[in-house]
C-alpha positions as CSV (number, residue, x, y, z in Angstrom):
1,X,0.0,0.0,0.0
2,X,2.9,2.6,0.8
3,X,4.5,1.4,-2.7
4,X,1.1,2.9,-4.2
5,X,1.1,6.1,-2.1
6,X,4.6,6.7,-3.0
7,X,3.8,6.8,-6.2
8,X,0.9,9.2,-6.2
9,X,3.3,11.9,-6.8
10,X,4.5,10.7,-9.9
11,X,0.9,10.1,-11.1
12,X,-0.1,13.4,-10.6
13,X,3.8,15.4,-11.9
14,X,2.6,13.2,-14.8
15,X,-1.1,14.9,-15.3
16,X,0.7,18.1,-14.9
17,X,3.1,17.4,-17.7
18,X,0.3,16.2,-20.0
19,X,-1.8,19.1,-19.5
20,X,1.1,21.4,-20.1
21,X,1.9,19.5,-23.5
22,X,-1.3,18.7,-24.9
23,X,-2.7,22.2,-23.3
24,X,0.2,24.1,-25.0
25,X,-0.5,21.6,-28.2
26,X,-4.1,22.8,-28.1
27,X,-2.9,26.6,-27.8
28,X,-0.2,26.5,-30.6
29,X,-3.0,25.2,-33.0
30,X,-5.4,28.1,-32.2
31,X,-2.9,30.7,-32.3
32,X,-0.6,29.1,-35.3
33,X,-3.5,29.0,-37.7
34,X,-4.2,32.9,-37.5
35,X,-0.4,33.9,-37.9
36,X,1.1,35.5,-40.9
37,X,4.1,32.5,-39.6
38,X,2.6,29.6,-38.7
39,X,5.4,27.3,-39.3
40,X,7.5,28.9,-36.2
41,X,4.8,28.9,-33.9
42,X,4.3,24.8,-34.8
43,X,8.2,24.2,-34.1
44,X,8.8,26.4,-31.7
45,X,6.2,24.9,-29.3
46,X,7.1,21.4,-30.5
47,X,10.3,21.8,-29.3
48,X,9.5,23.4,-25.6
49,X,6.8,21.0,-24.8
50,X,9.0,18.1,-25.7
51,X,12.0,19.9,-24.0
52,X,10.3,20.3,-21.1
53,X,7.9,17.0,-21.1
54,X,11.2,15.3,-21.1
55,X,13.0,17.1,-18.7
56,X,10.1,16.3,-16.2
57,X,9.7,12.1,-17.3
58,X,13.3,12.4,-16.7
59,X,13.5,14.3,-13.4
60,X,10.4,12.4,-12.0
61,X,11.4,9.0,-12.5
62,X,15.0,9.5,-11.2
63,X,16.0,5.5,-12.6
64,X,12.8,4.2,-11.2
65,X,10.6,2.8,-13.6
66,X,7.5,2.6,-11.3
67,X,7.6,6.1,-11.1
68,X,8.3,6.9,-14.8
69,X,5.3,4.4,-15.4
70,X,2.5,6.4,-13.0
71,X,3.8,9.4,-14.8
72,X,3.3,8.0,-18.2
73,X,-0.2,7.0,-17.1
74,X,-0.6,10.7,-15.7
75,X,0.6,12.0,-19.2
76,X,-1.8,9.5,-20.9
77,X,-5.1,10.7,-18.5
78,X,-4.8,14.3,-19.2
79,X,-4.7,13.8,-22.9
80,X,-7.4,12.1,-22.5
81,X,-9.1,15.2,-20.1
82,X,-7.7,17.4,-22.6
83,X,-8.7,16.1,-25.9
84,X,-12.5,15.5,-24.4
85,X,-12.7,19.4,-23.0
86,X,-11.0,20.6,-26.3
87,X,-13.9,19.0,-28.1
88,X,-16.2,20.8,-26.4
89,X,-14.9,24.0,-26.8
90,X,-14.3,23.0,-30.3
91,X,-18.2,22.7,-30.9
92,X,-19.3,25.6,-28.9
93,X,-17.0,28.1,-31.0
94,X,-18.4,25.8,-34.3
95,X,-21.7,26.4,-33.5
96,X,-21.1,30.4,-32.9
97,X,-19.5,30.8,-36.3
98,X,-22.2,28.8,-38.0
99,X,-24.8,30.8,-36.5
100,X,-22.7,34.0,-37.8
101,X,-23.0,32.7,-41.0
102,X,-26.9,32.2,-41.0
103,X,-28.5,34.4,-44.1
């Protein structure tokens, strides 16, 4: 039970990490497609979110790999939060700009 509890921490570094990439993901998108430069918006934020997803696997597992796997499944749950609340924000601003549309 303590192995568990001591791994809580890794679980939720990993959540943090996976709403950071897939938040900052979501982000890049909305901003990226209204720029006059898209292309350096895409690979600029590829390359902090991986930088910095990396840096925290990394930090967080410190040559465990219990604690890099809660963190993984921490990372894996918040895309999964992520891609579900995008969606709904996704229709929401859909359905305005149809509705802007209407003749």
């Amino acid at each position: 039970m303590n192995e568990i509890l001591g791994l809580m921490p890794a679980l939720i570094a990993g959540v943090l990490l996976g709403a950071m990439f897939f938040g900052g993901l979501w982000w890049t998108v909305r901003k990226g497609v209204s720029s006059t430069r898209p292309a350096r918006w895409f690979f600029g934020s590829l390359l902090l979110r991986t930088s910095i997803t990396l840096a925290g696997f990394y930090v967080v597992s410190d040559g465990h790999w219990m604690r890099l796997l809660a963190c993984l499944l921490g990372f894996t749950l918040a895309r999964l939060t992520v891609t579900r609340l995008t969606r709904f924000s996704e229709k929401s601003t859909r359905l305005t700009q149809e509705a802007g549309h209407a003749p």
